[in-house]
C-alpha positions as CSV (number, residue, x, y, z in Angstrom):
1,X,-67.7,5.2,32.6
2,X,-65.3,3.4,35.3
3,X,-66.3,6.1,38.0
4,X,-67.2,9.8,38.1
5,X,-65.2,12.5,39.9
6,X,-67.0,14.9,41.4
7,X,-65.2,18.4,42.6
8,X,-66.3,20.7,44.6
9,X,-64.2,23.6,44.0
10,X,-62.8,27.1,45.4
11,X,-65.1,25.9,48.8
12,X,-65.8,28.1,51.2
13,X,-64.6,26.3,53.6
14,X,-61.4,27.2,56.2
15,X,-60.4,27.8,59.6
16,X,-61.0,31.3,60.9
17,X,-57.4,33.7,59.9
18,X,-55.3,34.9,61.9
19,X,-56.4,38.4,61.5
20,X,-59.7,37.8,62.8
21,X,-59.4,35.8,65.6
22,X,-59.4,37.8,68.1
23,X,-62.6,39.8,66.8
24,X,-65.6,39.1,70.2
25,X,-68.4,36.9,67.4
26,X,-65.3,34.5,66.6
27,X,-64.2,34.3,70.2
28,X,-67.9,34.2,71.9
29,X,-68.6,31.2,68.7
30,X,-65.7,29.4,70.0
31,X,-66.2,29.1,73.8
32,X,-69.5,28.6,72.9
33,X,-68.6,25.1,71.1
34,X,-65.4,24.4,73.7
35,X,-62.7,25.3,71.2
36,X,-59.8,27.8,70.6
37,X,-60.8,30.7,67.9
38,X,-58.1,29.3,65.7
39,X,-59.2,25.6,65.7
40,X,-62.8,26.7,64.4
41,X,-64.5,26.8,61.1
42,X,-65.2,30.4,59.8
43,X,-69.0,30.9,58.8
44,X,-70.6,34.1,58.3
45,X,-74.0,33.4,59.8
46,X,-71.7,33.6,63.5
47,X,-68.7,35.6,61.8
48,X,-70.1,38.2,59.6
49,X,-69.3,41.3,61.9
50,X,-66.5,39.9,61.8
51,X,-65.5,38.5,58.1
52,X,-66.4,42.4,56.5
53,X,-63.2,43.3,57.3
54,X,-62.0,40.5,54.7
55,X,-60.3,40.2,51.1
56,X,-63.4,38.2,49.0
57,X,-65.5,38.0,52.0
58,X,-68.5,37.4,50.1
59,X,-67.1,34.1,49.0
60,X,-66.0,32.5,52.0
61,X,-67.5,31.1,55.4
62,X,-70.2,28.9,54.1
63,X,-69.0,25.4,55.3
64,X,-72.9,24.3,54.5
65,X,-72.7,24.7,51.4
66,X,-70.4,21.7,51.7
67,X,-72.3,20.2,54.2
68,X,-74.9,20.3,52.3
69,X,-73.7,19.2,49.0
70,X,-72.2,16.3,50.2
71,X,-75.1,14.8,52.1
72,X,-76.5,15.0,48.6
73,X,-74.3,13.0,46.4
74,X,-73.0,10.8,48.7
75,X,-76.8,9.1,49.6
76,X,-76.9,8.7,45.9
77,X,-77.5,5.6,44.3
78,X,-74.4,6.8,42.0
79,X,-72.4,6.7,44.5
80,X,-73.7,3.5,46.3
81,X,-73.1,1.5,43.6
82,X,-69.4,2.7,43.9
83,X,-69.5,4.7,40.5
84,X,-68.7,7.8,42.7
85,X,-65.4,9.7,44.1
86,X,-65.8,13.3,45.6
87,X,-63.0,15.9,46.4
88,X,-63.6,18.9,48.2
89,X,-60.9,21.4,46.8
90,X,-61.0,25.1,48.9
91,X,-60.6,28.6,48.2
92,X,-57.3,28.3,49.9
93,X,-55.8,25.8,48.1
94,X,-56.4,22.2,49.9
95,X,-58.1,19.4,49.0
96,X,-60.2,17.1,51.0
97,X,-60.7,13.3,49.8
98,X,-63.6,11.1,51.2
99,X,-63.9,7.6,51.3
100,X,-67.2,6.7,49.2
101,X,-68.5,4.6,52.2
102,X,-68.4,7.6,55.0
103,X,-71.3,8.4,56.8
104,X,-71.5,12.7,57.4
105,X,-73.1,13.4,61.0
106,X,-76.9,15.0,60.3
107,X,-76.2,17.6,62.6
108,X,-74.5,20.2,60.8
109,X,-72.4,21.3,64.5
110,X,-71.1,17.8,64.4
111,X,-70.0,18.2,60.7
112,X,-68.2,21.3,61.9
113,X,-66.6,19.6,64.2
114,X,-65.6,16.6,62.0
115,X,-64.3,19.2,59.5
116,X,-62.4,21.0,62.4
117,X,-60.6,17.9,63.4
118,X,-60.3,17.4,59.6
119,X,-58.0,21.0,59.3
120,X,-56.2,20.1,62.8
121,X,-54.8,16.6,62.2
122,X,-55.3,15.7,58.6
123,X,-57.5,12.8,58.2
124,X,-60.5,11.6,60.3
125,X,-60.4,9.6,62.3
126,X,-57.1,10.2,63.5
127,X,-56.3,6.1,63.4
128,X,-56.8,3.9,61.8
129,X,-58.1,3.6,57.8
130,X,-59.0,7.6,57.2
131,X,-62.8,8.2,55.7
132,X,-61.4,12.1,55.2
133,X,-58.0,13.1,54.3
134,X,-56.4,16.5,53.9
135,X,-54.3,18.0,51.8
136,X,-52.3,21.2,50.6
137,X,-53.2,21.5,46.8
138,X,-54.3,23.1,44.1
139,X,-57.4,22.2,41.4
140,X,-54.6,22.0,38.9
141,X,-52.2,19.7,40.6
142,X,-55.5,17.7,41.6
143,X,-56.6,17.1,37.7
144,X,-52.9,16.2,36.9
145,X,-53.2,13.1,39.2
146,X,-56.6,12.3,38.4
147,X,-56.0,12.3,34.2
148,X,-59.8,12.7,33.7
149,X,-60.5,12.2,29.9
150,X,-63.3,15.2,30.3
151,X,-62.8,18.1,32.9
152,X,-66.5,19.5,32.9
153,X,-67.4,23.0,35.0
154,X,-70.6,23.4,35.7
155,X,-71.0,27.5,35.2
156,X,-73.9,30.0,35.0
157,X,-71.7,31.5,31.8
158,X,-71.2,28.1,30.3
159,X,-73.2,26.2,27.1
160,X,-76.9,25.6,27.7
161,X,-77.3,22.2,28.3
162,X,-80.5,19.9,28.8
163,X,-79.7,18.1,32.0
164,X,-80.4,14.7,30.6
165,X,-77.6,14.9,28.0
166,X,-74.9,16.4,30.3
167,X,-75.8,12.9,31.7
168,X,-75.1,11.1,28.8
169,X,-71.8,13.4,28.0
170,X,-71.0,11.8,31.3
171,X,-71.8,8.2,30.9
172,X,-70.0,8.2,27.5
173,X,-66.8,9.1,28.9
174,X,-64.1,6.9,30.7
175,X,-62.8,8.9,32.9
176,X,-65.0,12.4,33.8
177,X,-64.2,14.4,36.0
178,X,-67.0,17.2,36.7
179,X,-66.2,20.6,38.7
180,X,-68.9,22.7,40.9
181,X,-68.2,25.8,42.6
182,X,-68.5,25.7,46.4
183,X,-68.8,28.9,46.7
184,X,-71.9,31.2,47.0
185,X,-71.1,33.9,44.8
186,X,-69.1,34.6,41.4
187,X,-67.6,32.8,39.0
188,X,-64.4,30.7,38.9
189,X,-60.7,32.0,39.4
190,X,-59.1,32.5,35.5
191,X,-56.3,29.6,36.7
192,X,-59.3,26.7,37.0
193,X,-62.0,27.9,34.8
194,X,-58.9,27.2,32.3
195,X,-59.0,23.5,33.5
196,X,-61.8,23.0,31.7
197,X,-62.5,20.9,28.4
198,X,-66.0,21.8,28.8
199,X,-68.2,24.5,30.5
200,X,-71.9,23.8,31.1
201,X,-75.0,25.3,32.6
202,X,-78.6,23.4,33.1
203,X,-80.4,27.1,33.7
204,X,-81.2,30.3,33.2
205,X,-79.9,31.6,36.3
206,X,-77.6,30.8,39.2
207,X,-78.3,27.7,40.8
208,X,-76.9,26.8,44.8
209,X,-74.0,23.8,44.7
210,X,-75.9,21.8,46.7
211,X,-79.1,21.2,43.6
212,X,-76.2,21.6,40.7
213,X,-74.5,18.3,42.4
214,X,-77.9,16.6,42.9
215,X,-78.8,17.2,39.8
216,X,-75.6,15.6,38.0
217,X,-75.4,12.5,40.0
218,X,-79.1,11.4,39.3
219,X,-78.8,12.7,36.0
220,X,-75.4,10.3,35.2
221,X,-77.0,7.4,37.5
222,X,-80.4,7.8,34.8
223,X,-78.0,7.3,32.0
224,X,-76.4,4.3,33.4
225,X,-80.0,3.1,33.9
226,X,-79.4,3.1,37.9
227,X,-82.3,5.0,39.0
């Protein structure tokens, strides 16, 4: 294996809509943190009055899902031995890239903000060499320029698999590329779950993003005899 591609896909993760920005949570959240409601992150534990109004509101505004997730595999050993890229793809189509090396604030209101600035300008920082870029694209146009030799989805309806061998599966192949939702509820849109070579689950029931992505990276760094 040359590197591993990590994806979290269909994220929750945007800027508030138009249709809801004038709603009083979104607009009391955003002169609260010194912002305009359009330049702020949606998230249903500030926007929920709000987000019920919605199309798939139960599958958007959970930015710490992300948050969380990437704090996760990016202290891994995996990735500090630079055997590690992570994309962020969202339920709206763009996809984030991060520079192995970048070091995500421990305060989740200062990720939000990073991410904010993310949406606004495009990369972060705004000069200089970017350790967060943005761009307008889909899971399928993503995969095309990666040319994984394996497109795995991890997925509560997929093959049982012992955890330890999905590492393996991993480790044996040149190119992976292994796909996570980054959502908190459902399953995958028909267009990406089709992207798939192989779909996989490691349990009996639904697991958060967050311990499915922990779980891979030590698992693949185990079979590379890293950890």
């Amino acid at each position: 294996m040359k590197r591993l591609n990590l994806i979290l896909a269909e994220s929750a993760l945007e800027i508030v809509p138009r249709e809801i920005v004038d709603h009083p949570s979104v607009k009391r959240w955003a002169e609260r943190r010194g912002k305009e409601p359009d330049k702020v992150l949606l998230d249903i534990s500030y926007h929920y009055a709000a987000m019920r109004g919605l199309v798939n509101w139960d599958r958007r505004g959970r930015p710490d899902i992300v948050y969380v997730s990437l704090l996760n595999v990016l202290g891994s050993p995996l990735n500090r031995e630079g055997l590690l890229q992570v994309y962020v793809h969202t339920l709206n189509d763009f996809v984030i890239t991060l520079d192995p090396e970048i070091k995500l604030p421990r305060n989740y209101l200062r990720f939000l903000g990073l991410v904010e600035q993310l949406f606004d300008i495009g990369k972060v920082p705004p000069k200089g060499k970017w350790l967060m870029k943005l761009e307008r694209e889909t899971l399928k146009n993503l995969m095309e320029e990666l040319k994984p030799s394996k497109t795995i989805f991890l997925t509560e309806g997929g093959r049982k698999t012992k955890a330890g061998k999905l590492g393996v599966m991993i480790k044996e192949e040149e190119n992976p590329s292994v796909v996570i939702g980054g959502f908190q509820k459902g399953e995958f849109k028909e267009e990406n779950i089709k992207l798939a070579d192989a779909k996989i689950s490691l349990y009996k029931r639904a697991l958060d993003a967050w311990v499915v992505a922990g779980i891979v990276v030590h698992e693949v760094g185990r079979a590379l005899e890293i950890v």
